[in-house]
N, C-alpha and C positions, 0 to 999 in steps of 0.2 A: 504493500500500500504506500510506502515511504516514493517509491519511485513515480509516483502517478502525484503527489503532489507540487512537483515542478517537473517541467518538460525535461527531460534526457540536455544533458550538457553537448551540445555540436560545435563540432568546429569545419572549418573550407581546410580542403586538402587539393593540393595536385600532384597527379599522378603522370608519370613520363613512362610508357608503358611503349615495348621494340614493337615493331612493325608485325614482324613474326608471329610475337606473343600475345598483342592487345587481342584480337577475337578471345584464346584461352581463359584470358583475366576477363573480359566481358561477362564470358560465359558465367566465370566463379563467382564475381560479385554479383551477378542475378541470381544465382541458388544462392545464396546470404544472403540477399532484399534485403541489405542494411546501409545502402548508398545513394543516395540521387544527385545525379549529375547534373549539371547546368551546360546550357547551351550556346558556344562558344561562338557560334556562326548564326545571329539571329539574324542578321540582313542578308546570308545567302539563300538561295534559290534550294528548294527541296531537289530541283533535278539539276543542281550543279552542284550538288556534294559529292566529297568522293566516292560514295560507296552506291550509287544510287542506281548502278546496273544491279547490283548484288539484292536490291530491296525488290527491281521490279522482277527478277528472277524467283524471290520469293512470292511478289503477288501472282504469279504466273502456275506456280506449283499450289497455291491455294485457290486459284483456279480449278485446276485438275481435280482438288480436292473435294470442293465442293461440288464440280459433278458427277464427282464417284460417290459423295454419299447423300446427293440427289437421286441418283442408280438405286442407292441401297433401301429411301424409304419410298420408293416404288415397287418396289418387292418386299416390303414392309420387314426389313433388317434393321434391330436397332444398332448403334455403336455402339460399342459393350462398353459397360462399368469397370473402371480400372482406379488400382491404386496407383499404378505404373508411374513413375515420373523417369520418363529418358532423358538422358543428359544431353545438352543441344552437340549436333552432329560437326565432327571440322568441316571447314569447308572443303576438304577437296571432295568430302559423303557429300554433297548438296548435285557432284553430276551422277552419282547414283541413285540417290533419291530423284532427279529430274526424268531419269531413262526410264525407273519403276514406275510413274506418273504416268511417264508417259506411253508405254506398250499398253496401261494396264486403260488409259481413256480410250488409244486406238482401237485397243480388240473389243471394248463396250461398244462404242463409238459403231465398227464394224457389222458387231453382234445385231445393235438395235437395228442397223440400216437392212441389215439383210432379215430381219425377225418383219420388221414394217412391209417391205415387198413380200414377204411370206403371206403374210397374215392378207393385205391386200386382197394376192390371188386370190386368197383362203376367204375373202369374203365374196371378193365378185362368186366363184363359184358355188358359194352357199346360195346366196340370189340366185345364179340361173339354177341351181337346182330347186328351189323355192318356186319360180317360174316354173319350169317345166313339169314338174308335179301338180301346180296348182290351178295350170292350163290344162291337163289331162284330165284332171278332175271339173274341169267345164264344160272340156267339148264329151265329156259323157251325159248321159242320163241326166237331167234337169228338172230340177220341178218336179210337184205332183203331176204333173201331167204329161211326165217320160219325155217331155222337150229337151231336148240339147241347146246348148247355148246359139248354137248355128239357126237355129228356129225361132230361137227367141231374137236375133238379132234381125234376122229377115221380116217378122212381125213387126219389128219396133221402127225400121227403116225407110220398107219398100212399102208405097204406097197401096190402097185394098185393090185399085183397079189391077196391079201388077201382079198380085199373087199367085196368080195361076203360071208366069213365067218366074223361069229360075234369073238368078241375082247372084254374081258376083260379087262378094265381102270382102275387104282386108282387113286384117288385124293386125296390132302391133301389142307388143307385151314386155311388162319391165317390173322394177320396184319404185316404192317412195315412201317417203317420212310419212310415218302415220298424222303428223301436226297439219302436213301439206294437202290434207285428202279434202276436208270441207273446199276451199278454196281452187283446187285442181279441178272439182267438178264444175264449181261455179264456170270458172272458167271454160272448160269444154262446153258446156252446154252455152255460153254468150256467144264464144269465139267460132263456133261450129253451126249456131241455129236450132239445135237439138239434134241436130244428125249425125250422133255419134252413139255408140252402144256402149255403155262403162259396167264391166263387173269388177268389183272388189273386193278382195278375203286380205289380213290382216295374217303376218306371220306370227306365229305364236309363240316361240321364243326368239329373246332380242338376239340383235346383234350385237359385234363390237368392234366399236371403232379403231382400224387399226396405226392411228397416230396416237390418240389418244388414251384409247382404253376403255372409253367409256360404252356405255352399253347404249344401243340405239333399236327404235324399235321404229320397224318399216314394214310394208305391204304388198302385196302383189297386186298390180292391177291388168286387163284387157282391155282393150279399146276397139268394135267393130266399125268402118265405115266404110261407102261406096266412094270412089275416085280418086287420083292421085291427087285433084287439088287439096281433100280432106286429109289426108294420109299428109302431104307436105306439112299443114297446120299444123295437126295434132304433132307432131315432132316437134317443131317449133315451140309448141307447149310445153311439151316434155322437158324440152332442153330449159326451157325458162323455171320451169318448179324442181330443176334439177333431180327427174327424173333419170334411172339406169336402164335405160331400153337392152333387154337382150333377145338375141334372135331364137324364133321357135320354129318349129316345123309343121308342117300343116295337119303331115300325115301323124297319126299316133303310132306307127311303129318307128318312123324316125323318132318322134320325141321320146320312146319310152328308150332305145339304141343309144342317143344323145345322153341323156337321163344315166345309164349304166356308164358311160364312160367318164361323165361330170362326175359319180361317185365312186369311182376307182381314183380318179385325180384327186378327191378331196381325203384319202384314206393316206393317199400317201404326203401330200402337203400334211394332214395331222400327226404324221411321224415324223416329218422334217423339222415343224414346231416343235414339238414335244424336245428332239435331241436339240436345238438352238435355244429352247429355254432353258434346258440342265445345263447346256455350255454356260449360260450365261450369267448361270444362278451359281454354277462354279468358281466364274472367276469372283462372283461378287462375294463368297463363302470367304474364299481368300484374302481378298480385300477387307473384309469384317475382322477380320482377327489381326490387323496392322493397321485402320485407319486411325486408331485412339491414337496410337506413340509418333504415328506421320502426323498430325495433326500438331500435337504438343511441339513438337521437334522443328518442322518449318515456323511456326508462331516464334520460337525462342531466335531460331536464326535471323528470320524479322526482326526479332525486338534488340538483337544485336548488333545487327547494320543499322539500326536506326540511332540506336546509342552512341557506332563510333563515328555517327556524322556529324555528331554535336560535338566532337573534338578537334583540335587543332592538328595540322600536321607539319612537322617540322622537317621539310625534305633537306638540311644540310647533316642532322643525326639520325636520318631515318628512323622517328617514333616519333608516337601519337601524343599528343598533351591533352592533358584532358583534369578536368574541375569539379569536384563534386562535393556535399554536405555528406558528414558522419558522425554520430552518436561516438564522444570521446570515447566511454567503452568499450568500443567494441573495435577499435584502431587495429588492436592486433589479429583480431579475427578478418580483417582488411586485407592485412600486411599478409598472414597464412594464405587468403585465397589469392593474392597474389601472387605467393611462391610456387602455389600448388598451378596455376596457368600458366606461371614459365617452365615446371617441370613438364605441363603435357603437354607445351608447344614446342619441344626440346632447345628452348632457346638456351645460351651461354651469357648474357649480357641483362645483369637483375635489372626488376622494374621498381623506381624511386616513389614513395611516398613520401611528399613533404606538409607539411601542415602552414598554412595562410594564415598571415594578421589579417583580419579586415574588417571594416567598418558596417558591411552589409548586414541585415539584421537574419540572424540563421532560423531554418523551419522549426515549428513546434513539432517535436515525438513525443508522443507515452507509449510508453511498453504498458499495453494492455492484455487481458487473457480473455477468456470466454464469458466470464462472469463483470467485469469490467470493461468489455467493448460497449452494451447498452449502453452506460450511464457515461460514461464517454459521449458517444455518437449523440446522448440528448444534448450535455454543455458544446460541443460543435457546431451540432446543426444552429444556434443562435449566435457562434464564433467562434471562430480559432481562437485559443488562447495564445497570448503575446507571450513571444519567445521568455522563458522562465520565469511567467507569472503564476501564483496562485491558481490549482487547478481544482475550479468548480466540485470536478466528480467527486473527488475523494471525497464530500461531505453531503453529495448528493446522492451517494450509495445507501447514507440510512435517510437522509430528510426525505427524499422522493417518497418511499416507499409512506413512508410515516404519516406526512401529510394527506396521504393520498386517503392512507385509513382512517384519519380523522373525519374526512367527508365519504367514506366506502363503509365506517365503522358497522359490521354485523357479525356475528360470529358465524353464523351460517353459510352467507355468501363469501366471507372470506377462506370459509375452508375448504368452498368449491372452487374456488381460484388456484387454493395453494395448493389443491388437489390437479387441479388443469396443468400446474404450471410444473410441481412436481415428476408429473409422467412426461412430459417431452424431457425433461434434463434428464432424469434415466434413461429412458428411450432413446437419447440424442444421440448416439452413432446409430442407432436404426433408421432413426427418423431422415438422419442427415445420408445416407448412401438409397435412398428413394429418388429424392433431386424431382421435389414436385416443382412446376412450373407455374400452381395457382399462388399469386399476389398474396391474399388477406390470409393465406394458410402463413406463406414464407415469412409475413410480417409481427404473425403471432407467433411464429417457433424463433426470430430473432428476437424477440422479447421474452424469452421462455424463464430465463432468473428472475427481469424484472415482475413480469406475473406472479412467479414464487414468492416474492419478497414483497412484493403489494398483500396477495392473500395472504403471507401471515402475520405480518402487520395488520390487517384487517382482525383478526383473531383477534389480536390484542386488544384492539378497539373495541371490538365487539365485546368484550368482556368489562372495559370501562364502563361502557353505554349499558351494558348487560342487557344485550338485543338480540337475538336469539330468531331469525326469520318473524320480528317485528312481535317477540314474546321473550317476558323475563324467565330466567334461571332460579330459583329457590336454589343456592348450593350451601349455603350458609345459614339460613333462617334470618327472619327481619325480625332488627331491635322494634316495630312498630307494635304496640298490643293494644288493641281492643275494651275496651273496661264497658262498653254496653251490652243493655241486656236481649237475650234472643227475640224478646218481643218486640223491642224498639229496632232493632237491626231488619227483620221483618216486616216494619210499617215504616220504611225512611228509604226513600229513596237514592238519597245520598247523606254522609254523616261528616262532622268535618275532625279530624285526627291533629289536636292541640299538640306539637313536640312536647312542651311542660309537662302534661296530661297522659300522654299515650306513647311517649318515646323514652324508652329505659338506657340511659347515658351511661347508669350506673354499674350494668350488671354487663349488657349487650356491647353498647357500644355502635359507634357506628359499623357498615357493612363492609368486611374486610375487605372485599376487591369488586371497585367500580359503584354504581349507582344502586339503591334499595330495591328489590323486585316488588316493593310494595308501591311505587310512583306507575305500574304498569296499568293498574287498576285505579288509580286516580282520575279524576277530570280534570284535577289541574298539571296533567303531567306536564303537554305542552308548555306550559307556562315557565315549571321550573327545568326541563330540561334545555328552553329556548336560554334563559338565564345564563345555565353553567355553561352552555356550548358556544355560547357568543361570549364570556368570558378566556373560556380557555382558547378560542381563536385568536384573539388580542393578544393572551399571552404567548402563543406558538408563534406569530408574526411579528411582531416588535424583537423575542428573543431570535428570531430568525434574522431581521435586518439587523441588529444589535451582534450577528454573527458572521455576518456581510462584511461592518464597517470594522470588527476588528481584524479581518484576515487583510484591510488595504495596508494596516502599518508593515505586514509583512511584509508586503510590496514595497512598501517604502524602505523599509530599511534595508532590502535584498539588492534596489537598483540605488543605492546611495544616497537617497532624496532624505537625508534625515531632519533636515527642517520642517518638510510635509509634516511632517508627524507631529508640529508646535501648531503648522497655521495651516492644517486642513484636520488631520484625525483627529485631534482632540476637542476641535471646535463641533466638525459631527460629533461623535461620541456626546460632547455635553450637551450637544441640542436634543437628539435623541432621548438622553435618560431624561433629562431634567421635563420636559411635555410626557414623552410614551413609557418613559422608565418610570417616573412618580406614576401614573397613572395605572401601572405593572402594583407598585406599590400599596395603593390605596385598596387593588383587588384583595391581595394578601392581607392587607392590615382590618378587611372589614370580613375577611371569611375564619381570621382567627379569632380577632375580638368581640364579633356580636355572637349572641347565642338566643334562642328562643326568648328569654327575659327580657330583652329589652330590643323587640321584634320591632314595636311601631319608632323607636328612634336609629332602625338602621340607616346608613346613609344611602341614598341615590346619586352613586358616582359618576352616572353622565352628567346630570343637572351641575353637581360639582366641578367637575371638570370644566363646565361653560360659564360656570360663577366665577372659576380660577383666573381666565381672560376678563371676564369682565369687572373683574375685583369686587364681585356683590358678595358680601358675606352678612350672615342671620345668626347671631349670637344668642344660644342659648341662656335658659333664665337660673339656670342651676348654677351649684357651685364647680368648680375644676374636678368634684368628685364626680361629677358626672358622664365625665369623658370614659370610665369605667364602667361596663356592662353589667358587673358585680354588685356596684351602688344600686342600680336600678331595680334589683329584682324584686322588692316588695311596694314599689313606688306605682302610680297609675300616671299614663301619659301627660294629662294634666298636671301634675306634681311633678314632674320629669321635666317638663316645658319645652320639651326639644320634639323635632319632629325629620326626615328623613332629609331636609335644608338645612338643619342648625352646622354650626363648626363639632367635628366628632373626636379634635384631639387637640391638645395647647399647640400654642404655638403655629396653628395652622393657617392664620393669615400672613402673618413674616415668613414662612418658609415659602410657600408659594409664588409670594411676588418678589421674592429673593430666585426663585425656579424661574420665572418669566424674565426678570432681568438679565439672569445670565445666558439663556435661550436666546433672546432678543441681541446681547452684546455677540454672540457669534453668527451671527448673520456678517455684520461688516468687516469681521476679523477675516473670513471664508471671500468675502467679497474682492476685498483690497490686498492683504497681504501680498497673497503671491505673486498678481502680476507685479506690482513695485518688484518684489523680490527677483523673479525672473528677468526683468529691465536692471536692476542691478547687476546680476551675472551677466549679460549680454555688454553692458559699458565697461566691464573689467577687462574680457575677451576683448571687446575693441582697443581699449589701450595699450592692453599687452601686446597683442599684432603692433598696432603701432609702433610701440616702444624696441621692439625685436627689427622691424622695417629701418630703423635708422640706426641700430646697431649693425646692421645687416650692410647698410651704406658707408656706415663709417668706415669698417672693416675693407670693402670693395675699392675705398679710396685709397688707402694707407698698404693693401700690396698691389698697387696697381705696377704695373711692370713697366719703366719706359722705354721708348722705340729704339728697337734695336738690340737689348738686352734679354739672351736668353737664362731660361731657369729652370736647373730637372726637374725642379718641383712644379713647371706652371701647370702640369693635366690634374698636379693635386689641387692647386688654387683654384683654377675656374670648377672642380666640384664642388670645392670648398663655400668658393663664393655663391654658385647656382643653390647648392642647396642653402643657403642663410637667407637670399635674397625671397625663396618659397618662403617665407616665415616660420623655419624652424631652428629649435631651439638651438641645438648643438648638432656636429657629423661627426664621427670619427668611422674613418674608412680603412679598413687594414687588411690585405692580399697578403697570401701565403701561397706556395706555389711547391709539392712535391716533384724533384726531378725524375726519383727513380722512376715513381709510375705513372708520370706524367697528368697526374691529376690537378688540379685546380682547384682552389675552395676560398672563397670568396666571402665574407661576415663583416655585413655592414649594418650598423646599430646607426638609428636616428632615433633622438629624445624626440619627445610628444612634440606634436605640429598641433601649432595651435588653429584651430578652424572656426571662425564664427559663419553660423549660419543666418540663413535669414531671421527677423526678428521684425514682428509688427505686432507694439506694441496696442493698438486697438483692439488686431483680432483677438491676441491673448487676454484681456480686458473683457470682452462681447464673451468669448468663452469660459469664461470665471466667470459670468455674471449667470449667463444659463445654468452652468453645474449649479451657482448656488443655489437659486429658485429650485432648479429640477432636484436637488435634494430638501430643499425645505418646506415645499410642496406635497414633494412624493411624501415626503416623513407621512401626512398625513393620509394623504390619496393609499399610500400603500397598505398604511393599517386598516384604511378603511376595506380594502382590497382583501385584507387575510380572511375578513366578514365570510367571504365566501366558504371557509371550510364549517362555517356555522351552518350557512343557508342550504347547501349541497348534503350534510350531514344530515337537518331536518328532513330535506325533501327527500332523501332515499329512505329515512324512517316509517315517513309519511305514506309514500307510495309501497311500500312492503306492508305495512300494517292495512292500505285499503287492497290489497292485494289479497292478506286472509282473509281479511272480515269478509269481502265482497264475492270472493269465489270457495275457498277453500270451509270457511264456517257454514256456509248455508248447507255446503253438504253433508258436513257432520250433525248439523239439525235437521236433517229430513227426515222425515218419521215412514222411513217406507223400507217393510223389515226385510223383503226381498231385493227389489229392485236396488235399495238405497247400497245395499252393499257391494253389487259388480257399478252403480252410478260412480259409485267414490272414487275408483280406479282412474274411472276416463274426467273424472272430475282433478286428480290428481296428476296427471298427464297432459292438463293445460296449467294447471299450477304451477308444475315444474317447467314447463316451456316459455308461459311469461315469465317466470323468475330467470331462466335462461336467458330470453329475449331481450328483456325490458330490465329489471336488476343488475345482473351484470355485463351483458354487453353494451346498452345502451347507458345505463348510470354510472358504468364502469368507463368506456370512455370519455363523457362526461367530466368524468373525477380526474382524467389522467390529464385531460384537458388544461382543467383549470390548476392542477398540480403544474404541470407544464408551466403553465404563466408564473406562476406564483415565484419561481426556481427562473424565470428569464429576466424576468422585469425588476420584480420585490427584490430581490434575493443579489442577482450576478449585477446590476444595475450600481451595488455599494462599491465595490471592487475590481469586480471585472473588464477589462475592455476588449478581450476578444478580437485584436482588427491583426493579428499575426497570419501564418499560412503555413496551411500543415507538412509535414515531411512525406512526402512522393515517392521511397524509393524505388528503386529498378528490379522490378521483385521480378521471378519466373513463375509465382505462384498463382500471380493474373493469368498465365498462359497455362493455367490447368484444365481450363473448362475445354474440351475437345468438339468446340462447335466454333463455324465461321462466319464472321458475318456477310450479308450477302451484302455484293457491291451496289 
């Protein structure tokens, strides 16, 4: 947990990595995914780097890839589940991998072209045999009345004078789309005048299309007519409804002759099919059990060339330079996979890791785990955290949950939660080697801890509240006892329970965990449950923002700001207590000090709170013994003189307006200070540059060299001078040179350079003045805001309680001694399904909701700024999902 409360310490390193060896080290630093690189060539051209043949040779084979397992889910192959992680291949394996690619698209490629002309023939000859048979079966026997179609078409054509001569008919005969029939006829009969004869039978099993696949479903039709002018039209037709005209013969022993030789053709094209689909379901078997590691493997080589194009190249030492951000700790585990890429690129010539000063602000890491990436990913999603700030999660591990239960508090629904949420975190390597593709499932199994940790938090609550699916727990017995008699308890419709009277303090005591289960039964529960729960909201929220404002001094004192901490933290902090901390105060000091005795002079600490501002105070008529609950117990309110307005303790008009003035005195403290302060450092910085500029001159005057006059020293001087003249402080520059090994090593120290940056001292000004307001605003707006775990709290009590009464009770009062008992079941069975429905999913999100805000705004708003940018690195773990995108 220590490590999630400041980001990972990083620093900029560069790496000088041999020509040879940088792919190797590429490779190793992406299985580590503990580096991100920065990109050295943002102004070149994606297709003038140098690696940029090597990138489109990889889109090229991801090509291939994707339509071979386009191939695969057409014959419904999945890519198999693997744990496998291949190590990315060198490149000389990338023309192996390209040749495998590529025989393996040609001979698919092959397969389908010659399966498609298969399948073709294999349809046209399904239609003429469709025709042929279903012409046979026409010019047979027709009709009740032993007609042949040949009779029937001479009937329908040739005029009644002509029937006694014979008549020459032609026909033509084809298939077509069943959709196309209505309209086909329309047409023959406009186009023709009615002089055409149409029979149509419908094939009864589809076809299928042989590009597509898809099944189509077509018909046979005939057409009689007299003359070649008809005969031209009707084709004409055909051709236009894209009709298959196939030729038939007149005589029926030719079509039946025809007909045997169509299905000899069609036995053996079904055999040719049959061996071109096992071919093809072969190569693609093959291909199934290699496309997951080709997948992973071309992805990695991609993401390799993509990486050494964001490197510089040094074509006079032949290697690559290259810049990247690293978690200090993990430097050596850097340096090892660095060693480990020069061993498997058998270079001789080691790769430098140096580590950078710089001024650039480095990425925010947390090393997080499984249980710790939710509550992470929630302070993110509203902001990176700034490089080594204060990190939100670590305290939003228990407040999220916590608050969450405050407004979820039930002990029943929170056990169905911790019960939901429990079984995926057991479950989770099962759950997780499924790899569902539904949204609102994946979004609840990546919330699977925080779920866990909301329901049993929920529990907890639920036991404060002692709410039980909107019913008390008896587990203890109530101090509350009865003293009326059976008679009167039987003729009262309601009785009213004096604590003095009926609440045994002495023996009992109050109810050791949570609320009385005798308040269930009350009518005035509402009333006092409203009370405590809009109390302890105040208290959860003020001690929450109260826990905001003290994590900023850490901030403060972490980034060296330790004046912040005179004239900004401690001015919040007292404005804070002195309004919402007394007011914290006042709660405690009336829930300890009043007791049933002296009920009518408790105070009303909102009314006080607003008398506090407006300095109205009502002086009781008693003596200072009064401010004791003790004094009053045998006294009558009248004789007491005090009433729920008077002052409840000494001294309580001086502390107060002693509270308002110091509240009111840090407002301008928060207002003014800093920016002066800030414009002071900024006029120190200018004078020092200043002051450094003319020492800088002085110095440039005094060795200036006159003409003519050389000095071995001058290449030292004009550094000398260059660097003083940049504004900084001192140089010493000193070379050392090994002969033996011809090495060189170079150690040049420059003291701090002084840099002022811009400075406008308005905006800094404009900007203090909004933080101030927006803190001394918020102070209030936000307590008003914690309100909500009160109101969210009531309404899921509310709505679980008309949830029994309204469904669940009436069934258990039905007086029906058969029926009532299988009714209860299904009466039960929507019970449970609103309460699933509406309980916890809908007032479950709800809660997570307003918890959300409460932890964005309330909460990370004291301390937080969140405007950082998170660490990226060059992981290979991204390239584990074995699917591609489509271009």
């Amino acid at each position: 947990m220590g490590a999630m409360f400041r980001s990972e310490e990083m620093t900029l390193c560069q790496l000088f990595l041999q020509s040879e060896a940088a792919y190797a080290c590429v490779s190793e630093l992406g299985e580590l995914g503990l580096v991100q690189f920065k990109d050295l060539n943002p102004e070149v051209n994606a297709f003038q780097r140098k690696f940029v043949n090597e990138i489109m040779r990889c889109e090229e084979m991801e090509r291939k890839l994707r339509y071979i397992e386009k191939e695969l889910k057409k014959d419904k192959l999945k890519i198999p589940d693997s744990d496998s992680n291949p190590k990315a291949p060198a490149p000389k394996e990338m023309i192996d991998l390209e040749a495998t690619f590529e025989k393996i698209e040609t001979e698919l490629r092959e397969v389908n072209t010659n399966a498609e002309a298969l399948k073709r023939n294999f349809l046209e000859l399904t239609e003429l045999r469709e025709v042929l048979m279903k012409t046979q079966t026409f010019f047979r026997e027709h009709g009740h009345g032993h007609h042949n179609i040949v009779d029937d078409a001479q009937h329908a054509l040739v005029p009644e004078e002509r029937t006694g001569t014979a008549v020459q008919l032609g026909f033509i005969a084809g298939v077509i789309p069943r959709e196309k029939v209505p309209s086909f006829e329309r047409m023959l009969w406009f186009a023709c005048r009615g002089n055409v004869f149409l029979r149509y039978e419908e094939i009864m099993h589809p076809l299928e299309d042989p590009h597509t696949g898809d099944a189509i479903h077509k018909g046979v039709f005939i057409i009689f007519f007299q003359g070649e002018q008809l005969k031209q039209r009707v084709r004409k037709i055909c051709e236009g409804f894209r009709a298959t005209l196939y030729p038939c013969p007149e005589t029926a022993q030719e079509r039946q002759e025809m007909l045997n030789g169509v299905s000899t053709r069609l036995d053996d094209l079904a055999i040719v099919l049959r061996q071109t689909k096992e071919h093809r379901y072969r190569v693609l078997l093959n291909a199934q059990k290699e496309i997951h590691n080709w997948i992973i493997k071309v992805k990695k080589i991609k993401a390799i060339y993509h990486t050494l194009n964001m490197c510089n190249f040094d074509f006079s030492r032949n290697n690559l330079i290259a810049e990247c951000w690293a978690p200090v700790k993990v430097l050596e585990e850097v340096q090892a996979a660095l060693r480990h890429g020069q061993e498997l690129s058998g270079s001789n010539v080691p790769n430098i890791l140096h580590r950078m000063v710089t001024h650039e602000t480095p990425p925010t890491y947390f090393m997080t785990n499984r249980f710790t990436t939710v509550f992470q990913s929630i302070v993110s999603s509203y902001g990176v955290a700034t490089y080594r700030e204060v990190n939100p999660a670590t305290y939003t591990i228990i407040s999220f949950p916590f608050l969450f239960a405050v407004m979820f508090g039930d002990t029943g629904h929170g056990f169905i939660m911790f019960l939901f949420g429990l079984w995926m975190v057991v479950s989770e390597k099962k759950l997780l080697a499924q790899k569902s593709d539904n949204e609102i499932w994946n979004m609840f199994f990546g919330g699977r801890y925080i779920i866990m940790m909301m329901g049993l938090f929920s529990l907890y609550t639920g036991l404060i509240y002692n709410d039980f699916f909107s019913k008390s727990i008896n587990l203890f017995g109530t101090s509350w006892h009865s003293n009326y008699s059976h008679s009167t308890l039987d003729h009262s419709a309601s009785l009213k329970l004096k604590p003095e009277d009926f609440f045994d303090s002495a023996n009992d005591g109050p109810y050791p965990l949570g609320l009385d289960p005798i308040w269930q039964a009350s009518t005035n529960k509402i009333t006092f449950t409203n009370s405590f729960k809009m109390k302890l909201s105040v208290i959860f929220g003020v001690s929450h923002m109260l826990l905001g404002v003290m994590l900023s001094v850490i901030n403060h004192i972490h980034f060296g700001n330790f004046l912040y901490v005179f004239i900004q933290f401690i001015p919040e902090v007292l404005f804070l207590l002195c309004i919402f901390g007394y007011l914290l105060a006042l709660v405690f000091f009336k829930w300890i000090t009043y007791s049933a005795e002296c009920a009518s002079c408790t105070p009303a600490l909102l009314i006080h709170f607003i008398n506090m501002f407006l300095m109205k105070y009502k002086e009781p008529k008693m003596t200072p013994e009064a401010y004791h609950c003790s004094s009053m117990r045998n006294l009558t309110q009248k004789e007491m003189g005090c009433d729920s307005q008077t002052i409840f303790y000494s001294n309580q008009q001086t502390i107060q307006t002693v509270l308002i003035l110091v509240a009111v005195l840090c407002i301008p403290v928060l207002l003014l200070v800093k920016p002066f302060y800030l414009r002071f450092l900024h006029n120190q910085k200018v004078r020092r540059k200043q002051g450094l500029s003319a020492m800088s001159h002085e110095r440039l005057v005094q060795h200036e060299v006159p003409p003519g006059q050389e000095s071995v020293d001058q290449g030292k001087d004009k550094s000398q001078s260059a660097i003083e003249m940049s504004g900084v402080d001192s140089t010493e520059v000193s070379v050392s040179i090994n002969g033996g090994s011809g090495d060189a090593v170079m150690t040049v120290e420059i003291h701090e350079e002084v840099e002022v940056e811009k400075f406008d001292f308005g905006d800094i000004f404009v900007g203090q003045a909004i933080h101030t307001i927006e803190y001394c605003l918020g102070c209030v707006s936000h307590t008003a805001s914690y309100l909500r775990l009160w109101a969210l709290s009531l309404a899921h009590a509310q709505l679980s309680e008309v949830l029994w009464s309204m469904l669940f009770r009436i069934s258990l009062n039905m007086d029906l001694p058969y029926i009532g008992s299988v009714l209860i079941f299904a009466v039960f069975a929507v019970f449970a399904m609103l309460t699933i429905a509406v309980l916890l999913l809908m007032e479950g999100l709800s809660a997570f909701l307003h918890t959300l805000r409460l932890h964005w705004v309330e909460f990370q708003s004291k301390f937080y700024h969140g405007d950082g940018y998170l660490f990226d690195p060059f992981n290979f773990k991204e390239q584990m999902n074995p699917t591609l995108d489509e271009k």
